[in-house]
C-alpha positions in Angstrom: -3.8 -0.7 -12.4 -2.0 -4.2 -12.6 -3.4 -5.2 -9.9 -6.9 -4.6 -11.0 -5.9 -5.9 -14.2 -4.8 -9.4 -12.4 -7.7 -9.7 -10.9 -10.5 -7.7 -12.5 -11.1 -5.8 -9.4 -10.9 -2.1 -7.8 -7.6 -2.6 -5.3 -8.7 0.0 -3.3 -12.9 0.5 -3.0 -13.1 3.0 -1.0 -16.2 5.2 -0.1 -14.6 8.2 1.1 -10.3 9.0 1.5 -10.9 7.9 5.4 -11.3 4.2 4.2 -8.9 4.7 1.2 -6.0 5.8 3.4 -6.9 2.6 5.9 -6.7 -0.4 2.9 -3.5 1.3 1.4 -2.1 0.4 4.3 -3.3 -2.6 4.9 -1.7 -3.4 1.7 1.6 -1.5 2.2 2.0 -2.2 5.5 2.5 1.4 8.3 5.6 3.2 6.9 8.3 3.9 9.1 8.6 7.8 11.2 11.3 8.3 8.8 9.0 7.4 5.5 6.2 9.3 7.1 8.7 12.3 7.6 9.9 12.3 3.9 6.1 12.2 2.2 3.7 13.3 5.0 3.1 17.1 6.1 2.9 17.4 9.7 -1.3 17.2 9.7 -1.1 13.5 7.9 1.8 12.3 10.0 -0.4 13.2 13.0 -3.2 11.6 12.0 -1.8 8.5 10.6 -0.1 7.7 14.0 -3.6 7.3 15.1 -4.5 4.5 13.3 -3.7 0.9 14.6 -0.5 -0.7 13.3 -0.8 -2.6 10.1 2.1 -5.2 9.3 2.4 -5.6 5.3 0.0 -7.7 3.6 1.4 -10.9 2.0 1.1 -9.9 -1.7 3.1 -13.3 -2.7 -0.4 -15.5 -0.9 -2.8 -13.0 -2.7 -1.3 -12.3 -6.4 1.3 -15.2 -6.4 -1.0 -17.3 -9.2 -2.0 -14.6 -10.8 1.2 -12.5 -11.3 4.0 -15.2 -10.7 7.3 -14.3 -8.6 8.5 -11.3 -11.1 4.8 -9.7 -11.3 4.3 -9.7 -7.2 7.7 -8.5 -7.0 6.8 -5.5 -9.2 3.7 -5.0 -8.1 5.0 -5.0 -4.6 7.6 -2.0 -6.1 4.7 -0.4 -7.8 3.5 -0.1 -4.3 6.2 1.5 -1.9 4.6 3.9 0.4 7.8 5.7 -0.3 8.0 7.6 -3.2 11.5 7.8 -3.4 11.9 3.5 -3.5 8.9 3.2 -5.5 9.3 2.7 -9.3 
């Protein structure tokens, strides 16, 4: 929601959960087999090591003027694949 309060946009406009899945990671970045073992059933890990690696996405270069230093840094929090790190 702060992102598409930045910016005015949907941050993830998906059609269907295929697609959805694919630009949260693009965002996020692939989480690590030990992420994936903590919030993915067996099914989902599976299927996620399918898809091509995605390195995360440079949130300073895409929010930096809207959100300043402290608002990427929480958004990038906001954001953790890991629900245990996330806030």
């Amino acid at each position: 929601i702060m992102a598409e309060m930045a910016t005015g946009r949907v941050l993830f406009p998906a059609r269907d959960h295929v697609e959805h899945v694919r630009q949260i990671l693009q965002l996020t970045g692939t989480p690590s087999e030990e992420v994936l073992g903590r919030v993915c059933g067996e099914a989902t890990r599976a299927y996620l090591r399918l898809l091509p690696h995605y390195p995360p996405a440079d949130l300073e270069a895409q929010y930096g003027q809207l959100l300043g230093a402290d608002g990427v840094d929480l958004l990038r929090r906001l954001l953790d694949f890991d629900k245990v790190n996330r806030i």
